[in-house]
C-alpha positions, 0 to 999 in steps of 0.5 A: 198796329195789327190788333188782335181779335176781339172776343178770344183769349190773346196768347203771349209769348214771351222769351226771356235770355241771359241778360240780368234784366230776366230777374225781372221775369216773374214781375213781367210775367204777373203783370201780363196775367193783369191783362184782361183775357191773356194768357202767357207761356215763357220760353227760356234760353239756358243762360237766362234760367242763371238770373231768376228762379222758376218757382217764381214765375206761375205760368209753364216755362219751356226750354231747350231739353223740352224741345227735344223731349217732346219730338221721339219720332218722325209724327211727334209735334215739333215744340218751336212750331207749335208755340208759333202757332199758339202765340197771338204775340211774341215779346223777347224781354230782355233780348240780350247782344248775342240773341240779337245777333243771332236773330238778326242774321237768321240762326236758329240754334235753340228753341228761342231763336226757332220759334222767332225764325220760324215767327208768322210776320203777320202777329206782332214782335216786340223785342226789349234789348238790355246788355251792358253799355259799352256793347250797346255802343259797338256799331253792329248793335244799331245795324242788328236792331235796324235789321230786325226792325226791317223785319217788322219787328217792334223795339221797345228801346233800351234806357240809361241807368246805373247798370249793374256791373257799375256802368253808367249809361244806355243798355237797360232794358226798358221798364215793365211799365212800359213793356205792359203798355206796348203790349196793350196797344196790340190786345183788343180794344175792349180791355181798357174798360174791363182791365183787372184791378 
């Protein structure tokens, strides 16, 4: 594991797209302000902002318009570049079947994907897949996570549940347990004494 400097804030990134699994982004999202000395932004895709409410989530929430309204002019900052350089970590929760895809074969077509193409492979990615059952299965998806698990990208697999469509079966996204302790594993080591209660 590549661990992240000792003694400054970690910065987390974490990008959320349009599976139902994003209602659970205002939980993740204060469980990783439980982390000791981290400091979290979210971007979103337009389809995920269908499954939670912002008002929920404390932290800034970026979007595709932000992108676009930050840069008027030639000099303005470029917002996919500039939370690449600000994340210490990206984690994608959920990365739902047409994100991966798109991921997997390089297409940057929103301020999600962007920050991904343009991602330091030096700094950790976790990704999170969540989609229904009988996609999960398709052949592609075990080519697409392969693909980006080539990118050293790390996958935090998918579980099976009763979804919420009524499908029984593999393609939930993993539990917030279990994404807070991946993500622990790349934050400096001090923090398992001075975790917050």
């Amino acid at each position: 594991h590549l661990y992240l400097p000792k003694n400054l804030n970690v910065r987390v990134l974490v990008g959320v797209t349009g599976s139902v699994a994003a209602l659970k982004l205002p939980v993740l999202v204060s469980e990783l302000l439980q982390l000791s000395g981290v400091d979290v932004r979210v971007i979103t895709t337009e389809h995920a902002k269908h499954f939670y409410n912002p008002s929920d989530v404390s932290v800034k929430i970026y979007t595709d318009k932000d992108e676009w309204e930050l840069w008027t002019d030639r000099s303005d900052p470029v917002l996919h570049i500039e939370l690449r350089r600000w994340a210490d970590l990206l984690i994608i929760a959920p990365l739902d079947a047409n994100t991966l895809g798109k991921i997997a074969s390089g297409i940057c077509d929103n301020l999600l994907t962007c920050v991904v193409r343009a991602w330091d492979t030096s700094r950790p990615l976790l990704f999170c897949p969540a989609m229904n059952t009988a996609m999960w299965l398709h052949p592609i998806t075990a080519q697409q996570v392969s693909r980006l698990k080539e990118f050293g990208y790390v996958e935090i697999p998918c579980i099976s549940k009763k979804l919420v469509c009524g499908d029984e079966g593999k393609g939930a996204m993993a539990e917030v347990s279990t994404i807070i302790s991946a993500v622990r594993q790349y934050l400096p080591k001090s923090d398992e004494s001075s975790q917050k209660t």
